[in-house]
N, C-alpha and C positions, 0 to 999 in steps of 0.2 A: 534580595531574598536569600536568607540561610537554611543549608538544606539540615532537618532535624539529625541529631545524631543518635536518635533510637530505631532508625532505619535506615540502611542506606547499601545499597547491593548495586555492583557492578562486575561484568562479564564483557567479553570481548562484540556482543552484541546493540548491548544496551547498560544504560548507568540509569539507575531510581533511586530517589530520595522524597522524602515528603517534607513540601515546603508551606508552612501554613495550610495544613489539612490538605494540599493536594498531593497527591504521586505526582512528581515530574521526571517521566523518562524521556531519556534522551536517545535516540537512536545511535548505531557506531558504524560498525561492518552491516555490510549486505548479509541476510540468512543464507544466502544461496551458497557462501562460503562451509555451511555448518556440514554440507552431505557428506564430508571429505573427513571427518571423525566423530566417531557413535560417542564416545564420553563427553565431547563438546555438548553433543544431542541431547544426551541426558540430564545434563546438567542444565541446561536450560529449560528441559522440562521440569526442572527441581524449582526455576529460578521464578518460572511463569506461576506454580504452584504456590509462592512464599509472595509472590504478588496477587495474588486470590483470595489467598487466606489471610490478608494482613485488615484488619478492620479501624484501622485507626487514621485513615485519609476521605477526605469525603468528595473527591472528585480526583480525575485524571486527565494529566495535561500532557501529551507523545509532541514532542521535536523532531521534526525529521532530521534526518542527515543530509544537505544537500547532493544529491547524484553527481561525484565527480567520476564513475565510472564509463569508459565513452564508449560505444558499441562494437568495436574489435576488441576490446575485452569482456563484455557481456558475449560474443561469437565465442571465442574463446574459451570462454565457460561454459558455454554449451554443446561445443565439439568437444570438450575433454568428458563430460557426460555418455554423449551416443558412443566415444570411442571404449569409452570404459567397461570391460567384461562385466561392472556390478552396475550399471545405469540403470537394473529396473531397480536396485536398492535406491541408488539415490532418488531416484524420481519417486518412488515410494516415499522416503524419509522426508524430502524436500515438502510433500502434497503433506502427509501426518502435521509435521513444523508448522506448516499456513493455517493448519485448518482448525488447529488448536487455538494460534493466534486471532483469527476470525471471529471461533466460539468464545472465546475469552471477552475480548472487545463487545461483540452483541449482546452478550448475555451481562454485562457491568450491570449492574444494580444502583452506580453511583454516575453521574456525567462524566459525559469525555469530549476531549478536544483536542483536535489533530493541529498543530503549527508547524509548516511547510514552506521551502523558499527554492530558490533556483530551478535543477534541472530534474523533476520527477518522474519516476517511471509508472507507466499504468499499472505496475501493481501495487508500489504503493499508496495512488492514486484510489485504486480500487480499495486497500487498505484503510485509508483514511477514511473511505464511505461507511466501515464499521463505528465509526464514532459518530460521536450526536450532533458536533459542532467540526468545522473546521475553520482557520484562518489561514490564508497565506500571503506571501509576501507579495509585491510586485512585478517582482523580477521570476516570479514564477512559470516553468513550461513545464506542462504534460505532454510526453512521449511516450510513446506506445511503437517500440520495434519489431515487435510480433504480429504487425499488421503487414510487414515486408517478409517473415517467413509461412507465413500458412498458419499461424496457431492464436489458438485463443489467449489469452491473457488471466491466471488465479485472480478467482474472483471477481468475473466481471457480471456471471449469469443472476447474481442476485440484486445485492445493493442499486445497482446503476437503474434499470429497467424500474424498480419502484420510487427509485427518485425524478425520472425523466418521462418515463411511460418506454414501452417496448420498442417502437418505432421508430425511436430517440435512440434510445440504450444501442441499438443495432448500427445507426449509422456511425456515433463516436467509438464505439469497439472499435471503425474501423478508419481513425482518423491516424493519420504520424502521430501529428501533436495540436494541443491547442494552450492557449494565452490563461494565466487567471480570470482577466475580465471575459472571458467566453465562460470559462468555470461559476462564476459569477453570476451573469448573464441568464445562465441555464440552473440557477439554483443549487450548482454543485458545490462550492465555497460560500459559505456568512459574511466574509470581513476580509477586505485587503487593504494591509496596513504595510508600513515600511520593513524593510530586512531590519533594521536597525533595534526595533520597537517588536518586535515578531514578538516575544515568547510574554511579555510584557502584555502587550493589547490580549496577546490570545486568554492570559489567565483575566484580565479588567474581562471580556468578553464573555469567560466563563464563570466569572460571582455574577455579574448583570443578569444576562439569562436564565440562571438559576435560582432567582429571586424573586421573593414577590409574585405578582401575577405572571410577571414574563417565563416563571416557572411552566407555564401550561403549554410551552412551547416544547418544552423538554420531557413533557409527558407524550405529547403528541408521536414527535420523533421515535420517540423507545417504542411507544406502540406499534408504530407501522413498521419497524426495521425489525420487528425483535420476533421471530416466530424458528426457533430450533428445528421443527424436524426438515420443515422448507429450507431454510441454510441447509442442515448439513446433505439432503440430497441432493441440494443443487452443486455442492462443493464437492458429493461423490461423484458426478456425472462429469464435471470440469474436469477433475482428476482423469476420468477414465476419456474423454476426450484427449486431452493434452498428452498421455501416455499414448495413445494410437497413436498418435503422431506425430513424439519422437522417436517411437522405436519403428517405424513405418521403411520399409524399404526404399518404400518412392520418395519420402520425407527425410532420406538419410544421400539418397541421391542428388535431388534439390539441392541441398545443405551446404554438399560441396558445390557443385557448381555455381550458388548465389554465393559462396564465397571468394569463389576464383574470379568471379565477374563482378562483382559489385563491390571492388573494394571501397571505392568512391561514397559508398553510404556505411562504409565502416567507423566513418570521421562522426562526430557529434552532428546532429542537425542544427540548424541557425533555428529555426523556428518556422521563418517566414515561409519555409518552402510548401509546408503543411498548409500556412494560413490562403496561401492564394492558389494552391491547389483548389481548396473547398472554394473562395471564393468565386473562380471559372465556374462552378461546378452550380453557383445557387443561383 
């Protein structure tokens, strides 16, 4: 597939083109890099705006990047935050950036499809719950590290709980990590297809679906996810959670100490340790 050359924007975040009526962005860097200069900030609010107002794609297909970042350096980005005399700006800025992205995603007017592989973090995990579809690859793991510091994870209070029910949503908020096929399993992923075939199945995935009668599957979806002033309270409530605590005395104390002590889970997780945790457990 050749990407159109009446459209084609790239920034240090993400690269869009429209291939055959679809937007297909590709993920790059982490956002979480963006707090660290307001022109970057801007300009990607310019970048999200010119993807808003572009009318000439009739669906959206997001690639993740797979997570090669490994948890002493997500630490690492997080102490250089609390250390920072402007840490409520960034955590300000960082929460605006998400919450843009969210409302963007839920409120599309056109389908979307999330294609995912490797190592994913629960927020973009939680991210990809804003679109309609998602596919991932095989080799996919969801991790969730902020179930070892004390804090909730952007974006978990909405999307999840009405795709799994409350009772659900609450126990995986608080898992390490789990498999595609648990993702699966539980209705959170459509399709696991090969790394190889990822971007490939996920658009064959996304013409099928949106056709024909299997169209009614894609009305359904936008229905139930799609309710504005519910997002954005629930995404101002996460905000002002997550801000308690990071800037929390007790949660700055912690911080250090789980970092002098627990170097040992600084390394990436295998996977398995999460899966037979819950296994003891059920």
């Amino acid at each position: 597939m050749k990407p159109s050359t009446e459209f084609i924007l790239e920034n240090d975040y993400f690269s869009a083109s429209i291939v055959n009526d679809i937007l297909m962005v590709k993920e790059k860097m982490h956002i979480l890099n963006m707090t660290y200069n307001i022109d970057k900030t801007f300009s990607f609010y310019d970048d999200l705006d010119t993807v808003a107002a572009n009318n000439n794609y009739k669906a959206i297909a997001v690639v993740g990047n797979p997570d090669s970042v490994c948890h002493r350096e997500r630490i690492s980005f997080l102490l250089s935050i609390l250390s920072d005399d402007k840490a409520n700006k960034n955590i300000d800025r960082l929460s605006n950036i998400v919450n843009q992205i969210f409302l963007l995603l839920s409120s599309a007017s056109v389908p979307t499809i999330y294609a995912g592989s490797g190592r994913i973090s629960f927020f973009h995990f939680n991210l990809s719950l804003a679109h309609d579809f998602r596919v991932v690859a095989r080799d996919t793991l969801f991790e969730n590290y902020n179930t070892d510091l004390g804090i909730i994870t952007k974006g978990s209070g909405y999307f999840l709980p009405r795709l799994v029910g409350f009772k659900k949503a609450v126990e995986i908020m608080q898992w390490r990590n789990f498999t595609a096929e648990e993702a699966m399993h539980l209705g959170l992923v459509d399709s696991i297809v090969s790394t190889e075939k990822l971007v490939e199945e996920a658009v064959d995935f996304l013409n099928i679906t949106t056709t024909g009668t299997r169209s009614t599957l894609l009305a359904i979806r936008k229905l139930l996810k799609f309710d504005t002033d519910k997002l954005k309270t629930t995404l101002a409530l996460e905000d002002k959670l997550i801000k308690n605590s990071l800037i929390s005395p007790n949660f700055k104390k912690y911080f250090d100490i789980y970092c002098s002590k627990h170097s040992d889970r600084m390394a990436p997780f295998s996977g398995e340790a999460g899966n037979e945790e819950r296994r003891a457990k059920s």
